[in-house]
C-alpha positions in Angstrom: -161.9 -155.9 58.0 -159.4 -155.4 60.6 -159.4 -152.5 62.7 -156.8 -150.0 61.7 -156.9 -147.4 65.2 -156.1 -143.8 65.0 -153.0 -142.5 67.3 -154.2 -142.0 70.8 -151.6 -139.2 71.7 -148.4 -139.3 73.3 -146.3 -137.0 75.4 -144.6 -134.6 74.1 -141.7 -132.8 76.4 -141.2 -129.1 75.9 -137.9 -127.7 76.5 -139.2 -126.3 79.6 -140.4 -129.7 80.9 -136.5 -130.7 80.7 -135.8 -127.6 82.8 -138.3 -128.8 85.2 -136.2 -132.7 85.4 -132.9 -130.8 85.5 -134.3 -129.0 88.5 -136.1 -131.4 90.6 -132.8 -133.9 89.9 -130.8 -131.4 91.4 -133.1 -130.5 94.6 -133.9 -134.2 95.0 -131.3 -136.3 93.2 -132.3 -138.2 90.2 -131.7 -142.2 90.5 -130.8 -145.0 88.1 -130.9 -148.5 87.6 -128.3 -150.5 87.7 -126.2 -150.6 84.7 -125.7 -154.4 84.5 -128.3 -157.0 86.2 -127.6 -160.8 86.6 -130.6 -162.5 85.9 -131.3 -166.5 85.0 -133.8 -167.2 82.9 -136.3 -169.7 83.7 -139.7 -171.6 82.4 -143.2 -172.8 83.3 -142.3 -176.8 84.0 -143.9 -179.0 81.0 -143.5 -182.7 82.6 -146.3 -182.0 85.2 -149.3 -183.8 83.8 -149.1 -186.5 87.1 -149.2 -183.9 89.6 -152.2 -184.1 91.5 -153.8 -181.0 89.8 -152.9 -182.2 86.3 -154.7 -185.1 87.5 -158.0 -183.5 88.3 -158.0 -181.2 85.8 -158.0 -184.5 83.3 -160.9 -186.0 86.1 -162.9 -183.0 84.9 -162.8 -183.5 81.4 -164.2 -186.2 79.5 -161.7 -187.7 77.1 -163.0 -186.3 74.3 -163.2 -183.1 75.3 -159.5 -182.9 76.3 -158.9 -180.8 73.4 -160.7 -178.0 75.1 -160.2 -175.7 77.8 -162.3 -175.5 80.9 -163.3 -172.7 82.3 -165.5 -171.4 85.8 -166.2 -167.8 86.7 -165.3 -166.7 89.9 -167.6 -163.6 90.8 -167.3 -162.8 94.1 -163.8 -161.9 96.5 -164.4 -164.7 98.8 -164.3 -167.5 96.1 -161.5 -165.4 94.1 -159.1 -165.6 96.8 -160.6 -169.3 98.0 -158.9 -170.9 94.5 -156.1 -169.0 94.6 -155.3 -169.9 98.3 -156.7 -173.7 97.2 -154.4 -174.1 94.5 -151.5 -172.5 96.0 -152.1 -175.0 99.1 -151.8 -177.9 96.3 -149.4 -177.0 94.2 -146.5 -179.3 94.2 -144.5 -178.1 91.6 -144.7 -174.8 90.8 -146.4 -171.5 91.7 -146.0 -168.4 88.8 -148.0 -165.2 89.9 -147.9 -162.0 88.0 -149.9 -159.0 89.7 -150.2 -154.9 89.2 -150.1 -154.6 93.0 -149.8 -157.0 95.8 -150.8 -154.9 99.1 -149.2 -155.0 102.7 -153.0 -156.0 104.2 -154.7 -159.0 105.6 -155.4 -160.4 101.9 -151.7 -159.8 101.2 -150.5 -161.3 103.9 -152.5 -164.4 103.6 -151.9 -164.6 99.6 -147.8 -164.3 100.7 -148.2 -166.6 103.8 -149.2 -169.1 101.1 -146.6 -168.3 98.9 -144.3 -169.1 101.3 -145.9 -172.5 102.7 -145.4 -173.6 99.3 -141.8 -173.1 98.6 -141.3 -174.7 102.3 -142.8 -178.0 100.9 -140.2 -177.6 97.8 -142.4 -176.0 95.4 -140.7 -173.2 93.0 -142.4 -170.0 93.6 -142.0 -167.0 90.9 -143.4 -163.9 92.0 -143.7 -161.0 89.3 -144.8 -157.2 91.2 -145.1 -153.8 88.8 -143.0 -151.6 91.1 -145.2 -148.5 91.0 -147.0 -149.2 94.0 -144.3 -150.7 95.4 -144.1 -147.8 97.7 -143.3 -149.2 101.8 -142.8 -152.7 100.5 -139.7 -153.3 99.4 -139.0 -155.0 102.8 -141.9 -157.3 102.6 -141.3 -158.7 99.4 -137.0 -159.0 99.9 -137.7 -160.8 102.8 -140.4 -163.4 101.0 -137.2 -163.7 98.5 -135.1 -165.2 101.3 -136.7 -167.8 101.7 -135.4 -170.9 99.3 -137.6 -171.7 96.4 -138.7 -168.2 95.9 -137.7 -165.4 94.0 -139.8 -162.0 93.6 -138.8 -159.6 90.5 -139.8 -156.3 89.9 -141.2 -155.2 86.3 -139.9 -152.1 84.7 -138.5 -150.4 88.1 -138.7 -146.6 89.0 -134.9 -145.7 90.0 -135.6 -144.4 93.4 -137.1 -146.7 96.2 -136.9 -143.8 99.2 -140.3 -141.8 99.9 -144.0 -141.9 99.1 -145.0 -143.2 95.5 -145.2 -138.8 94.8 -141.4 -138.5 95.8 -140.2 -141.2 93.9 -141.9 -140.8 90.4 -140.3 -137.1 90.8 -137.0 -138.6 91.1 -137.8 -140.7 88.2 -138.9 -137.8 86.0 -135.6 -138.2 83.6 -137.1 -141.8 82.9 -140.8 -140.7 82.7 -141.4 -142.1 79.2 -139.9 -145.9 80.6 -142.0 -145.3 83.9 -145.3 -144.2 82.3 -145.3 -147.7 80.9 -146.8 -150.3 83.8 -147.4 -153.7 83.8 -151.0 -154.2 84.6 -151.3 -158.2 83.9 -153.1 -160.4 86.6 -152.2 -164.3 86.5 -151.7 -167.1 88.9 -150.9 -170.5 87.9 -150.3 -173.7 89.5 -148.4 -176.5 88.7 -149.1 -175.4 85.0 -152.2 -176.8 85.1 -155.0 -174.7 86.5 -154.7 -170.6 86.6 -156.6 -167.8 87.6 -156.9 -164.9 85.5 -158.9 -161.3 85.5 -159.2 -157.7 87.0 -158.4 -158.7 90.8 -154.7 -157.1 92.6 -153.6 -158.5 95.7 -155.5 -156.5 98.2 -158.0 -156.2 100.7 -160.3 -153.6 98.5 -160.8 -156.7 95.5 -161.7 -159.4 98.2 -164.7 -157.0 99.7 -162.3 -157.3 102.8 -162.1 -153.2 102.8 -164.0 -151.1 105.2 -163.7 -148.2 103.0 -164.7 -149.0 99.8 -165.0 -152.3 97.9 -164.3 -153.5 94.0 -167.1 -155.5 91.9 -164.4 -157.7 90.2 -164.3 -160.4 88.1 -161.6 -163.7 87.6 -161.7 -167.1 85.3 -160.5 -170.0 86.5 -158.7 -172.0 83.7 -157.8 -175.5 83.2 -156.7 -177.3 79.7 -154.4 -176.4 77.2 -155.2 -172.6 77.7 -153.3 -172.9 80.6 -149.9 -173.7 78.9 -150.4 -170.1 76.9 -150.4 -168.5 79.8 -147.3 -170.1 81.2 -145.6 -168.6 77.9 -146.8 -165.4 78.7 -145.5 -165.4 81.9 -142.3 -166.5 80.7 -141.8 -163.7 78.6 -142.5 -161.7 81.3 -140.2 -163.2 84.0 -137.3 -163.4 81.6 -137.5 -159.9 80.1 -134.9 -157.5 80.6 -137.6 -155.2 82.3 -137.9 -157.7 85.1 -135.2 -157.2 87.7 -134.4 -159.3 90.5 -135.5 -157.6 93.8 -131.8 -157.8 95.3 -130.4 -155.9 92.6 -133.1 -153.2 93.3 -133.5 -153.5 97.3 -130.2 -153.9 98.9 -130.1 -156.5 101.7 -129.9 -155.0 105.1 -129.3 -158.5 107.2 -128.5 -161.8 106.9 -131.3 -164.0 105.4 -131.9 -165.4 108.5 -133.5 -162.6 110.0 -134.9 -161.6 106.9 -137.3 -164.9 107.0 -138.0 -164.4 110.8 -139.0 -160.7 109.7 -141.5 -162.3 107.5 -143.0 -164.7 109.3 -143.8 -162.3 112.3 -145.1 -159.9 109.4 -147.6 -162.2 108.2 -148.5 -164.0 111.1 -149.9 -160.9 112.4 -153.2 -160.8 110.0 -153.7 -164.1 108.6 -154.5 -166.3 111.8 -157.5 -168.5 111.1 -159.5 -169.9 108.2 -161.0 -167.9 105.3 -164.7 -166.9 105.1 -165.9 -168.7 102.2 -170.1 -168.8 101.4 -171.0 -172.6 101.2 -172.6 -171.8 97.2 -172.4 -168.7 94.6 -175.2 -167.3 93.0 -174.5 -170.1 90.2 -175.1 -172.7 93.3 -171.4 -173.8 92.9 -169.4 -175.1 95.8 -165.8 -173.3 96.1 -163.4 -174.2 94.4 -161.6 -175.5 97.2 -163.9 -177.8 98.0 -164.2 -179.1 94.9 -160.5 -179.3 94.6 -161.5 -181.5 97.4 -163.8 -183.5 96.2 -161.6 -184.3 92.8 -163.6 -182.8 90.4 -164.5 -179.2 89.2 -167.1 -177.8 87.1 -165.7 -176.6 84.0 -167.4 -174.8 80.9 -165.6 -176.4 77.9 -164.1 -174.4 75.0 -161.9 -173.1 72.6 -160.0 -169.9 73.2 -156.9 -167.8 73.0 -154.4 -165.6 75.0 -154.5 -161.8 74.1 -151.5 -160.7 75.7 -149.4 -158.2 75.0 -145.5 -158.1 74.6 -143.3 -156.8 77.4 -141.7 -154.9 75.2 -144.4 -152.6 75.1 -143.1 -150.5 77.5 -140.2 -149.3 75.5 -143.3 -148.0 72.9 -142.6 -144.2 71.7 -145.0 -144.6 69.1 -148.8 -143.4 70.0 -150.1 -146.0 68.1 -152.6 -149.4 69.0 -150.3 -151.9 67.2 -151.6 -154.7 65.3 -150.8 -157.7 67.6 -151.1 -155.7 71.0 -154.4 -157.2 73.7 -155.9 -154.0 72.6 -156.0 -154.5 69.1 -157.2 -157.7 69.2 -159.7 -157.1 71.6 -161.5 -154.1 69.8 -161.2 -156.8 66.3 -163.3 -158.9 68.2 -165.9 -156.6 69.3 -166.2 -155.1 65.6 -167.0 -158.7 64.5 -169.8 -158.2 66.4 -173.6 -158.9 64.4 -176.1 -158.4 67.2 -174.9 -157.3 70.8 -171.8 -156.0 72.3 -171.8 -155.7 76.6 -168.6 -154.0 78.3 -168.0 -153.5 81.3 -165.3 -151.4 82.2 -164.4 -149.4 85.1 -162.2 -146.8 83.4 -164.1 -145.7 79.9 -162.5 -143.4 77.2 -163.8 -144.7 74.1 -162.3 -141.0 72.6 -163.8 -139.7 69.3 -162.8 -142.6 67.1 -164.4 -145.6 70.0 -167.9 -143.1 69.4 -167.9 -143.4 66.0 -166.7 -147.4 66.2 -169.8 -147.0 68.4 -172.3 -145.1 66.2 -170.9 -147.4 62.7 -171.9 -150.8 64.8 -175.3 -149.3 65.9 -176.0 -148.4 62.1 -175.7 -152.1 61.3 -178.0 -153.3 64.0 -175.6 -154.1 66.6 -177.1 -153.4 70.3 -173.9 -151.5 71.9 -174.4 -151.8 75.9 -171.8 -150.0 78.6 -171.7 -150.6 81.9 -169.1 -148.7 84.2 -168.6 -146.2 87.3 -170.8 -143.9 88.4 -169.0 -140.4 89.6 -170.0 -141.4 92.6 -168.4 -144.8 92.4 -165.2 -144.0 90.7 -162.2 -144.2 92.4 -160.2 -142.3 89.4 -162.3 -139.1 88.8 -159.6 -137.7 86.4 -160.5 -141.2 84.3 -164.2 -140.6 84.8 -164.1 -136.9 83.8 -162.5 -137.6 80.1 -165.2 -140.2 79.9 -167.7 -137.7 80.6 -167.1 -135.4 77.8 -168.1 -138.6 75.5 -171.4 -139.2 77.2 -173.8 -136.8 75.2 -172.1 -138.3 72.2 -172.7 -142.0 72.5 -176.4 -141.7 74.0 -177.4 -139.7 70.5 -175.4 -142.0 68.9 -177.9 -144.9 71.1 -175.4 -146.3 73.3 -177.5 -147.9 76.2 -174.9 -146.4 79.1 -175.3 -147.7 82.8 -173.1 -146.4 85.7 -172.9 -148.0 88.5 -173.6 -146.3 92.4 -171.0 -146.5 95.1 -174.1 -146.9 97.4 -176.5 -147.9 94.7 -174.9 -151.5 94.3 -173.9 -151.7 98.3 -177.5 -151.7 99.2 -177.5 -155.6 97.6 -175.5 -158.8 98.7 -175.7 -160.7 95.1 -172.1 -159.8 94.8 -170.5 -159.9 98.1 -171.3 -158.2 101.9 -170.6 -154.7 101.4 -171.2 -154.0 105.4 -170.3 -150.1 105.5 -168.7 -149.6 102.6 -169.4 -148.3 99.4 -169.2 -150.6 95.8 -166.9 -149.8 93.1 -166.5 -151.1 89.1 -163.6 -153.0 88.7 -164.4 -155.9 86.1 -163.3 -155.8 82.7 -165.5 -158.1 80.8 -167.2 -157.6 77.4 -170.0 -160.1 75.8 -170.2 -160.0 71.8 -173.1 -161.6 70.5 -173.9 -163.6 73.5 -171.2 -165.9 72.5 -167.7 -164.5 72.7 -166.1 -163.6 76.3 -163.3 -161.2 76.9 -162.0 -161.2 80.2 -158.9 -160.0 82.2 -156.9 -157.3 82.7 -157.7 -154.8 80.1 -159.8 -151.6 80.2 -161.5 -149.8 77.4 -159.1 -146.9 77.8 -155.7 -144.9 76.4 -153.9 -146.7 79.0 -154.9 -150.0 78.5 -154.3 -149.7 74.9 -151.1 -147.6 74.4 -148.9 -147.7 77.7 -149.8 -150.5 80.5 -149.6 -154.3 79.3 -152.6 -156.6 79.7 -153.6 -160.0 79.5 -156.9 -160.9 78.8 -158.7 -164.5 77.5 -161.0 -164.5 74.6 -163.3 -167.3 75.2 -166.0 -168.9 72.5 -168.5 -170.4 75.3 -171.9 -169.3 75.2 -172.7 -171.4 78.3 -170.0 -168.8 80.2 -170.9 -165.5 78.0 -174.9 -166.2 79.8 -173.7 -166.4 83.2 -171.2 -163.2 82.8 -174.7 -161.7 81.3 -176.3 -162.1 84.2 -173.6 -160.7 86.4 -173.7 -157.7 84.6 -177.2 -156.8 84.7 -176.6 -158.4 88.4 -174.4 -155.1 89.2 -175.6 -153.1 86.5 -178.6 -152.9 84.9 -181.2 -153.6 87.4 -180.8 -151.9 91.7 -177.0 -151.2 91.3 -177.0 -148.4 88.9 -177.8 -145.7 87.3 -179.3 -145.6 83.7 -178.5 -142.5 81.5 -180.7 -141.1 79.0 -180.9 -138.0 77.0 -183.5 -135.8 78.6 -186.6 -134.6 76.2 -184.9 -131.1 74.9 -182.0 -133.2 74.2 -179.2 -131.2 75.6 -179.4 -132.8 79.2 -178.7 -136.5 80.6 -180.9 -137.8 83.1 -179.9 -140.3 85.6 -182.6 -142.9 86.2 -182.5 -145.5 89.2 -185.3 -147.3 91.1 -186.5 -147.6 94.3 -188.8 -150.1 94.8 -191.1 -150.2 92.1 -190.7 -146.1 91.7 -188.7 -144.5 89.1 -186.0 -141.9 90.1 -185.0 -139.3 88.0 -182.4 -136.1 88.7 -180.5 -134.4 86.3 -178.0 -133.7 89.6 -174.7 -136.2 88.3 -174.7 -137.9 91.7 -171.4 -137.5 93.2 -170.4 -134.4 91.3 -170.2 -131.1 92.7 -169.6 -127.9 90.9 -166.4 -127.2 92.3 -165.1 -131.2 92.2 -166.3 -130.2 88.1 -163.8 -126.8 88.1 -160.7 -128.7 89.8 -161.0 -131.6 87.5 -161.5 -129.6 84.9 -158.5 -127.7 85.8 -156.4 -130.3 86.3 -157.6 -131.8 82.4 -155.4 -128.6 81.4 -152.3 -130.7 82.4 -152.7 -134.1 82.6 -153.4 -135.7 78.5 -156.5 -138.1 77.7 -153.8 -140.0 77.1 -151.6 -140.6 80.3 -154.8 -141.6 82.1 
C-alpha cells in the first residue's frame, strides 16, 4: 500500500512576526529580486554517443547489457573528487553541475579551475549554486561566468547579496517562506554520459581536505541510460524560473577582461600540483581516473530510477510529503521492505509517525537498522537534539541505533586520513533487503522531505547494496561508533563502544553537557521540528 504521510508542520506567521519584518526592513532595508529576468533555456546534448566518454562507457558494457546502467561507489574524498576532476578533464562536450554549496577553498578552487579548463577547450559548462551559502562569493563565481562557455545560475535567490549569511536572511525575512525552501541536489555530469551523484558539496570538509573536522560521505558514479534521467532533471532545474542568471543577481563591477584575470589569480593560488589519490580503495579498485585511462571502468550493472523532486517545490505552502516528491518515494521503498532496512543518515527526525512506520515494520519481522551522528559528531546540534527526543522510542520499539564518534571513527583510516581532525556523518544511503540502494542527496528528516529538493537514485543491484553494507558497518557498527541500548531499568540509554577487545559503557551522552542540553533546549522553544 502506498504510504500516505502525515503533515510535518509548517510555519505559521503571527501578526507579531509581521511586525518583526516591518521592523527589521526598515532598520536594514528589505531587498527584492528583480521583477523581470532574461533567461534562455537550454538542454543536456543528446547526439554525444561518439564522444570519447560515450565511447567507454559502451567499452564497459557488454552488448547485452547495454540496457542497464552501471554503477561504482565512490567512498572515500580522494576518489570522489578524482572522477569528478577526471571526467571534467575529458569532457568534450558538455559539463552540467548542480551543487548545495561550492566553497571558496583549495577543493573549490580546483573543482572551478577545472570548470574553467574545460570551457577553454570549447566545452559548455552549466553551473547550478543554491545561493544560501553564497555568502563572500558572489565575486568568485561572476567572474567564472566571464569566461565564454560558461554560465553559473543561482537557485531560488535571497534578495540581498551585502553582509554575512545572518544579515542577509534578515533582509530577506519578507520572503522567508520562498527562502526557507533550498535546493539541496548534488549532480555532476559529463558529456551526458557518465555522472556523479550523492551527499558530497564542493568543499574542503567532504574531500577529508579539512583540518577541522571531516565528512564520512558517500557518491555513485553512473554510466548508462540512468545518466540521460539525470540530464532531465538538471534541465528542469536550469531552466526553472527559480534559477537566475548570476548577472541579473551580482552586478558586474569591470569589464570581463579583468574579471577572468581576477579568476585565474584566485584559483591559481591553492590548486598548484597534482591530486593525492590512494593507488586502490578498500574494494581494491584503481581511481577512476585511471581507469578512465586505461579505457575501461568497473561498473555494477542494473536497473534503476531517478527520485528527484520538482523545482517547484519551493513554492510548497502545503506541510504535506506529496505523492511524487524524492521523499515519498523513497520512504515507499523502504516500507516494501520484507527482511532488513539500513539508513544512514546524518540528520535523523523520523518524528512520531517514522517511529511508528518503525515499530509496524519491526512487528512483521523486518530488521530496522540506523546509523547516524553521535552528539559528539554532529555538526547541527539543533538537528540532533529533535532526534534525541525519538531515541527512547525507537530502542523499545527495537530499533538497532548506532551513532557515530567524532573521534571514535578518526581513530581508523578505512575511510580516509583523518590527521587531526575529527569525523562526521554525512552519507545518505539506506539498504532494503540487501538488494535495493538509495543513495544521494536526501536525509531522513522534515527538511529533506517538506522544504529542500533532493535527488537521490534508487538502484536494484545487490552486488552494490553488499559493498554499501560493508561501508556502513565500516563507519558504523564496528570501532567508529557508538551502539545504544536501553539500560536494564529501562528508563536510561547506554552508550556502548569498544576498545580493544573491552566493552565500554557510560550512560554520560558523549559530547553533551548539561548546559549545551538547557540552550538547545531553549532554543527548541523557537525554532519548529520542522524548519530543521
Amino acid at each position: 500500500m502506498p504510504l500516505q504521510p502525515p503533515a510535518l508542520g509548517h510555519t505559521t506567521w503571527r501578526p507579531a512576526a509581521w511586525w518583526l519584518v516591518l521592523l527589521v526592513c526598515v532598520l536594514q532595508g528589505c531587498a527584492f529580486l528583480p521583477a523581470t529576468v532574461a533567461r534562455s533555456a537550454t538542454f543536456a546534448f543528446t547526439d554525444t554517443a561518439d564522444t570519447p566518454l560515450a565511447r567507454l562507457v559502451v567499452a564497459s558494457t557488454p552488448e547485452a547489457q547495454r540496457s542497464l546502467s552501471g554503477f561504482r561507489i565512490l567512498p572515500t574524498g580522494d576518489y570522489a573528487l578524482d572522477a569528478r576532476l577526471a571526467l571534467a578533464r575529458r569532457a568534450v562536450r558538455s559539463i552540467d553541475a548542480q551543487y548545495y554549496q561550492v566553497h571558496s577553498d583549495a577543493v573549490g578552487h580546483r573543482f572551478l579551475r577545472e570548470l574553467r579548463d574545460a570551457a577553454g577547450r570549447g566545452v559548455r559548462v552549466r553551473l547550478l549554486v543554491d545561493d544560501f551559502y553564497t555568502t563572500g562569493h558572489d565575486a568568485m563565481l561572476a567572474d567564472l561566468a566571464a569566461f565564454p562557455n560558461v554560465e553559473v545560475r543561482l537557485f531560488n535567490p535571497l534578495p540581498s547579496r551585502a553582509g554575512s549569511t545572518a544579515q542577509r536572511v534578515l533582509a530577506s525575512l519578507h520572503e522567508f517562506g520562498r527562502i526557507n525552501h533550498r535546493m539541496h541536489n548534488k549532480l555532476f555530469v559529463a558529456d551526458n554520459a557518465l555522472a556523479v551523484s550523492g551527499g558530497r558539496n564542493i568543499g574542503d570538509e567532504y574531500f577529508m581536505s579539512s583540518t577541522a573536522a571531516n565528512f564520512i560521505d558517500l557518491d555513485v558514479l553512473a554510466a548508462g541510460p540512468i545518466v540521460a534521467r539525470l540530464s532531465d532533471a538538471f534541465d528542469a532545474y536550469w531552466n526553472s524560473e527559480h534559477s537566475y542568471p548570476i548577472a541579473s543577481i551580482v552586478p558586474a563591477h569591470d569589464d570581463a577582461a579583468s574579471a577572468r584575470a581576477r579568476f585565474d589569480q584566485l584559483v591559481a593560488k591553492q590548486s598548484a600540483g597534482e591530486w593525492p589519490v590512494a593507488p586502490r580503495d578498500m574494494f581494491n579498485r584503481p581511481s577512476v581516473g585511471r581507469q578512465l585511462e586505461a579505457g575501461r571502468v568497473e561498473l555494477h550493472l542494473a536497473t534503476a530510477r531517478v527520485l528527484v523532486d520538482s523545482p517547484d517545490k519551493v513554492r510548497s505552502t502545503s506541510g504535506q510529503v506529496s505523492e511524487g516528491t524524492a521523499f515519498f518515494d523513497a520512504i515507499n521503498l523502504m516500507r516494501s521492505a520484507r527482511a532488513e532496512v539500513v539508513m544512514a543518515s546524518p540528520y535523523f527526525i523520523p518524528g512520531e509517525r517514522g517511529v511508528d512506520l518503525m515499530r509496524e515494520a519491526i512487528g512483521h519481522g523486518v530488521r530496522m537498522s540506523v546509523l547516524t551522528n553521535a552528539a559528539d559528531a554532529t555538526d547541527e546540534p539543533m538537528v540532533h537534539f529533535a532526534y534525541a527526543r525519538y531515541r527512547h522510542a525507537m530502542l523499545r520499539a527495537g530499533v538497532q541505533i548506532y551513532e557515530l564518534g567524532g573521534h571514535l571513527v578518526a581513530q581508523s583510516s578505512d575511510l580516509g586520513t583523518f590527521r587531526s581532525s575529527a569525523g562526521r556523518l554525512h552519507a545518505k544511503v539506506a539498504v532494503i533487503d540487501r538488494r535495493h540502494v538509495i543513495i544521494g542527496s536526501m536525509n531522513l528528516d522534515p527538511r529533506s522531505a517538506r522544504a529542500n529538493t533532493e535527488v537521490s537514485l534508487a538502484i536494484d543491484s545487490p552486488a552494490l547494496a553488499g559493498e554499501i553494507l560493508g561501508l556502513v558497518e565500516r563507519s558504523g557498527h564496528l570501532a567508529g561508533s557508538y551502539t545504544l541500548r536501553l539500560a536494564a531499568d529501562g528508563d536510561h540509554i547506554e552508550w556502548v563502544s569498544r576498545s580493544g577487545e573491552r566493552e565500554v559503557v557510560t550512560r554520560d551522552e558523549p559530547g553533551a553537557t548539561p548546559l549545551s542540553r538547557m540552550w538547545l533546549w531553549v532554543l527548541s522553544n523557537f525554532v519548529g521540528e520542522e524548519l530543521l
